[in-house]
C-alpha positions as CSV (number, residue, x, y, z in Angstrom):
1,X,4.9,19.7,9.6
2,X,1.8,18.0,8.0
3,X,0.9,16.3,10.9
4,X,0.2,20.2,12.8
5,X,-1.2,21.4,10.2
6,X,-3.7,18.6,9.9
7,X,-4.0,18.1,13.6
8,X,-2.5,20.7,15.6
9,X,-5.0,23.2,17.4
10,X,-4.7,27.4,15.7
11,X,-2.8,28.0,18.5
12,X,0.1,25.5,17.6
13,X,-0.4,26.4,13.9
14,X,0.4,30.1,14.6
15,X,3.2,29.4,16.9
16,X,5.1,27.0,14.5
17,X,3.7,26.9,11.5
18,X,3.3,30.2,10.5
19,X,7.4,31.2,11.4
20,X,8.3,27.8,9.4
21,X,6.1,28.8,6.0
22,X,7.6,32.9,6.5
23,X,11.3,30.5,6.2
24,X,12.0,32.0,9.9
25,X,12.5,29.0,11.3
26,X,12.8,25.1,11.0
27,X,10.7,22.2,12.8
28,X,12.3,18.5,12.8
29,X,10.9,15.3,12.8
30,X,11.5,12.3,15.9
31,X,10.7,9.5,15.1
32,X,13.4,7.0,15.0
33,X,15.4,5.5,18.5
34,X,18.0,3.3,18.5
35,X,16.4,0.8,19.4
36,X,13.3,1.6,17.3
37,X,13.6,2.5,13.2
38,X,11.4,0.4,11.1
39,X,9.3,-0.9,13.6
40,X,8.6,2.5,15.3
41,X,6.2,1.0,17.9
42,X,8.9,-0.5,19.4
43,X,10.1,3.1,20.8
44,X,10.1,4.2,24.3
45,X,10.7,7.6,24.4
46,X,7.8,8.4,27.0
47,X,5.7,10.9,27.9
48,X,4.4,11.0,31.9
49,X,1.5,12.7,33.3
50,X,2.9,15.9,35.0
51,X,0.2,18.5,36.9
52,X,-0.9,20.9,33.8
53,X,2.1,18.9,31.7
54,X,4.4,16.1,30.8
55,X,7.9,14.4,31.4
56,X,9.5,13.5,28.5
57,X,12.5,10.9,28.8
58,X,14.0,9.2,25.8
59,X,16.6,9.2,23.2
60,X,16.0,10.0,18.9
61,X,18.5,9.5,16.2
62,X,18.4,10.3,12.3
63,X,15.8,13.5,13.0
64,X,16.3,15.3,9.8
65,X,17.2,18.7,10.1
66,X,17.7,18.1,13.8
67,X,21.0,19.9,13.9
68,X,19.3,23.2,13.1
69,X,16.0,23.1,13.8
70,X,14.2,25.2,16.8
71,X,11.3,23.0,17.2
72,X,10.7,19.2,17.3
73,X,7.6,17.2,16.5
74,X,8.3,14.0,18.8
75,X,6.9,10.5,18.6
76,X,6.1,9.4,22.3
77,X,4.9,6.6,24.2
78,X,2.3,7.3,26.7
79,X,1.3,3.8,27.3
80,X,1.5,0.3,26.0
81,X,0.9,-1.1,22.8
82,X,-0.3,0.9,19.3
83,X,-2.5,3.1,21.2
84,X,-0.3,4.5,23.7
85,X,1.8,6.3,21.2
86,X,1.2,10.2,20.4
87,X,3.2,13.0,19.8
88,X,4.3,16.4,21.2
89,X,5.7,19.6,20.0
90,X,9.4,20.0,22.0
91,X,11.2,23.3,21.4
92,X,15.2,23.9,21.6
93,X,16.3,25.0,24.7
94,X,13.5,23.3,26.7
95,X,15.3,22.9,30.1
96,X,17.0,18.7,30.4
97,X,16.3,18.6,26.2
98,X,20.0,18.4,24.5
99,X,20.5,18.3,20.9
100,X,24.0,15.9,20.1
101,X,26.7,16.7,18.2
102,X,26.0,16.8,14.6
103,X,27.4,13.9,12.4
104,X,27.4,14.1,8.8
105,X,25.9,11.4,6.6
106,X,26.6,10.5,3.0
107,X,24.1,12.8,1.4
108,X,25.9,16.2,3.0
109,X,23.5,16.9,5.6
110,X,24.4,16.8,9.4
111,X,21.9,14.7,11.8
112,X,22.5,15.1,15.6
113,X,21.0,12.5,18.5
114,X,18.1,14.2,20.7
115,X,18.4,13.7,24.6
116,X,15.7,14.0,26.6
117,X,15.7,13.6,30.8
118,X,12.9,15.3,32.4
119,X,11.9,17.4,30.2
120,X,8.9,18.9,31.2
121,X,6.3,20.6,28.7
122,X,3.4,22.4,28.7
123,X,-0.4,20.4,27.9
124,X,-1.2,23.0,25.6
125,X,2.5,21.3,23.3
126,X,0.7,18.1,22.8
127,X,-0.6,17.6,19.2
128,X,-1.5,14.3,19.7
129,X,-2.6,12.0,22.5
130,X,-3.0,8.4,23.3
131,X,-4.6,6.7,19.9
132,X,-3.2,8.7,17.3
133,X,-0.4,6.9,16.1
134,X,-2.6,6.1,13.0
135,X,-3.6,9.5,12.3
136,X,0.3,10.6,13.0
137,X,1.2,8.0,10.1
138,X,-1.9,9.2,7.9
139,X,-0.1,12.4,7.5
140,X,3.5,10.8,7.6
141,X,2.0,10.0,4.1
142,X,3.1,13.4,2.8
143,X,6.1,12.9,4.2
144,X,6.7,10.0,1.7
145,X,5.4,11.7,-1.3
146,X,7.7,14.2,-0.4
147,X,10.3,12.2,-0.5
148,X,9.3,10.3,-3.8
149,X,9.0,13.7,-5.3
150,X,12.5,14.9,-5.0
151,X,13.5,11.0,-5.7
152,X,12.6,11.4,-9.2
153,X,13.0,14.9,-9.5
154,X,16.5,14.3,-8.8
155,X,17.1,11.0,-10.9
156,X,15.4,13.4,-13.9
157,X,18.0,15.9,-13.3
158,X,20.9,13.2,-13.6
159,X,19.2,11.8,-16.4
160,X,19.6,15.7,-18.4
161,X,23.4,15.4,-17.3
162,X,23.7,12.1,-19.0
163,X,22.2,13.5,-21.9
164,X,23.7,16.6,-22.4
165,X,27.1,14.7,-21.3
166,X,26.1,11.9,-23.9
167,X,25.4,14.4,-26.9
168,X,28.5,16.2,-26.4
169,X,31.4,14.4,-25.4
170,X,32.6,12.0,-29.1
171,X,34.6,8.5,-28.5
172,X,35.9,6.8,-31.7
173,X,35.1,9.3,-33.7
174,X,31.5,9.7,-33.1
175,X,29.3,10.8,-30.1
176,X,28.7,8.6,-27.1
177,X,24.8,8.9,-27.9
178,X,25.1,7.5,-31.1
179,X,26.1,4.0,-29.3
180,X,23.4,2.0,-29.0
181,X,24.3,0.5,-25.8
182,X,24.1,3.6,-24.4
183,X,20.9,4.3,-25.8
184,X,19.2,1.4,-24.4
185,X,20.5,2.9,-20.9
186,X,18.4,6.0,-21.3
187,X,15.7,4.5,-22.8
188,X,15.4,2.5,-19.6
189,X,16.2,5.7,-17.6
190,X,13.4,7.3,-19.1
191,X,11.1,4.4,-18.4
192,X,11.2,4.0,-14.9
193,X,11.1,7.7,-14.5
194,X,8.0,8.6,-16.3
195,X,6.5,5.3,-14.6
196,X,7.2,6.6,-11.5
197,X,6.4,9.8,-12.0
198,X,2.9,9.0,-12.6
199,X,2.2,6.9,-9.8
200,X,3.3,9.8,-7.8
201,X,0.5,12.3,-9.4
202,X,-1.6,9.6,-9.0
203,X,-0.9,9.8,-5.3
204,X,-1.2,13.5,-4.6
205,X,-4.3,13.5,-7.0
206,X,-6.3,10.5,-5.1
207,X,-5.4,11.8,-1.4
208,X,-9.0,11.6,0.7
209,X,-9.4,14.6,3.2
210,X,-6.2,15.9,2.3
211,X,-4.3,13.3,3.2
212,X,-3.0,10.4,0.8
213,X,-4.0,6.6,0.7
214,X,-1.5,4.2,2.1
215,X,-1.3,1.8,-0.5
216,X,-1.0,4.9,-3.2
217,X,2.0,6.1,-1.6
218,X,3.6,3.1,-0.8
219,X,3.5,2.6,-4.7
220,X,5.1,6.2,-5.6
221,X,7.8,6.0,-2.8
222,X,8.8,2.6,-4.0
223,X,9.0,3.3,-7.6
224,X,10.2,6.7,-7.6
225,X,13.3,5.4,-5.0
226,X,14.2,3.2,-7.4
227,X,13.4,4.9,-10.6
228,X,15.5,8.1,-9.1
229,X,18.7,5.9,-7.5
230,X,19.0,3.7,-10.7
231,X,18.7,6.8,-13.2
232,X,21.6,8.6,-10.9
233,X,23.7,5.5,-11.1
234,X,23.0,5.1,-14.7
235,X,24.0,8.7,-15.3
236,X,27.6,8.6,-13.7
237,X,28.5,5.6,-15.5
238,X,27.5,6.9,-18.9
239,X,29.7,10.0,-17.8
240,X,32.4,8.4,-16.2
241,X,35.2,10.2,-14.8
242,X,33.7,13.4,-15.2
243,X,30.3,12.4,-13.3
244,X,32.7,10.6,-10.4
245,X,33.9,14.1,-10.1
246,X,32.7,16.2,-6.9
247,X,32.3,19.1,-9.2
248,X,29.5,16.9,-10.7
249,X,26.4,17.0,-9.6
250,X,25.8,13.8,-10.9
251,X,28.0,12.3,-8.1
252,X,26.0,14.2,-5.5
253,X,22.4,12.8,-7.5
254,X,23.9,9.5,-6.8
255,X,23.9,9.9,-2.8
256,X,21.1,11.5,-2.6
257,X,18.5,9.2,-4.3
258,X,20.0,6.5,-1.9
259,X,19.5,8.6,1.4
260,X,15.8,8.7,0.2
261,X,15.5,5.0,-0.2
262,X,16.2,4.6,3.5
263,X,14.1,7.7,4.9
264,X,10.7,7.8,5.4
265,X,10.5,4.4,4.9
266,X,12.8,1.5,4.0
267,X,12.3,0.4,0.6
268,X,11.6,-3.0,1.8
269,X,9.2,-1.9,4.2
270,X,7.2,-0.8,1.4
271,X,7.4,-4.0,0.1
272,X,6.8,-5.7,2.9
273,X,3.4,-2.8,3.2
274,X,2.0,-3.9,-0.6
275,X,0.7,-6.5,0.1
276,X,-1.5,-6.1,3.0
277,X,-2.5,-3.2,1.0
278,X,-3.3,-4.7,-2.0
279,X,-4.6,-8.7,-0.7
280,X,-6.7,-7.4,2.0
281,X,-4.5,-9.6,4.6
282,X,-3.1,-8.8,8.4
283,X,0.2,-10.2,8.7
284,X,1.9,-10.8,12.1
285,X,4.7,-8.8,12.4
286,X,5.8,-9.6,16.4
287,X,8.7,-12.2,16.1
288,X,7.0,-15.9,16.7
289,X,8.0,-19.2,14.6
290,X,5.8,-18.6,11.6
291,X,4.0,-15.3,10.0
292,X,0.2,-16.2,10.0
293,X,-2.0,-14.8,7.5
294,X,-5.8,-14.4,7.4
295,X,-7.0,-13.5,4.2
296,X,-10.4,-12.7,2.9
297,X,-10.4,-12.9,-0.3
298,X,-7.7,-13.2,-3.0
299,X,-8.3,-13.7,-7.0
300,X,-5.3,-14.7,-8.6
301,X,-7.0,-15.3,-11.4
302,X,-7.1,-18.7,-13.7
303,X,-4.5,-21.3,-14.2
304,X,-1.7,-20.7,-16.6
């Protein structure tokens, strides 16, 4: 949704975004192929030159919110390389454009595959043209520190069911809180969380134009994935049985933070992201014998 608000034209913005933000409808994000999830320039969903239009032919997987949405925001390929890539607003029921059967994945939600043969929309649908893959994962951005949001947000939230869980349930005659295994566990909890939730207002607070740097948010998503997933695990084993439970929400913290450590961006993508971020490096990423690096300047500082 970022991505039209930042770069759609008043026309698209009134059309989509203004039934999405009244809650009357739902837009979905395509990014990801089968044949195309980390490295998303590998996809080859295409769009074709057609009179005052385009084709679009191509397959998408893992769109979330795909099952219910009523308008798309796909990734397409209008050419070769980094610069051929763009995007285009598709909306349900398009003639040839066939939304799967849903499947449902381990955080509750149900995903469905996106079909696409011939389908032919109007100029006035593109939001994006050849060249603006990089400003399509400029906003993506948000997306992330969306994500990393809710990460810890939820990890907090499993955290306060620990705690209450902790303070009131007693085990050889005294309260699990008063152990001081356990109390190292929250201790560590609480650690990672407040760590990561300050990268993450660091983030939001030092976007440029709107928009947040890359290395900023590769940092929040990172930390807050893991911050969020280990305080969820921490949580149920501190509650045992009880957080195992479905009618725990601990149990459904749990699946959550780990959907988020896959979406938006792998947690060893942004890994792998950090340092060309933070070394001022380019990488090779196309598969050859050996990665080559050309770096201009590092300071690792003095011997040990």
């Amino acid at each position: 949704m970022r991505t039209v608000a930042e770069y759609g034209t008043a026309d698209q913005k009134a059309r989509y975004l203004v039934p999405i933000l009244q809650g009357r409808a739902v837009m979905s994000l395509a990014m990801t192929e089968p044949q195309a999830g980390s490295a998303a320039t590998e996809m080859t969903t295409s769009a074709t030159p057609d009179g005052n239009g385009y084709l679009i032919n191509g397959t998408k997987i893992f769109g979330t919110h795909s099952s219910e949405a009523e308008v798309f925001l796909v990734y397409v390929r209008f050419g070769p390389g980094l610069d051929g890539i763009g995007s285009v607003l598709i909306e349900k029921g398009t003639p040839g454009f066939v939304v799967g059967q849903p499947s449902t994945f381990m955080n509750g939600e149900d995903w469905s595959q996106l079909y696409f043969d011939n389908v032919r929309i109007p100029a006035e649908n593109l939001v994006l043209g050849p060249g603006g893959f990089r400003k399509q994962m400029a906003g993506f951005n948000i997306e992330r520190l969306g994500n990393a949001a809710r990460a810890v947000a939820v990890g907090r939230h499993a955290f306060n069911l620990a705690r209450d869980h902790a303070a009131e349930r007693k085990q050889f005659g005294r309260a699990l809180c008063e152990f001081q295994g356990l109390q190292w566990k929250f201790a560590e909890m609480l650690l990672k969380l407040e760590s990561a939730q300050l990268l993450l207002m660091r983030a939001a607070v030092n976007a440029r134009d709107g928009l947040p740097d890359a290395r900023d948010t590769a940092l929040a998503k990172l930390a807050c994935n893991e911050a969020g997933y280990f305080a969820a695990n921490e949580a149920l084993q501190i509650m045992g049985g009880a957080g195992f439970s479905e009618e725990s929400t601990a149990q459904y913290c749990l699946r959550r933070t780990r959907g988020w450590m896959i979406a938006a961006a792998l947690s060893k993508s942004s890994r792998t992201a950090l340092p060309r971020a933070s070394l001022s490096a380019a990488f090779r990423r196309t598969r050859r014998n050996l990665p080559s690096v050309q770096a201009r300047a590092i300071n690792i500082g003095p011997p040990l």
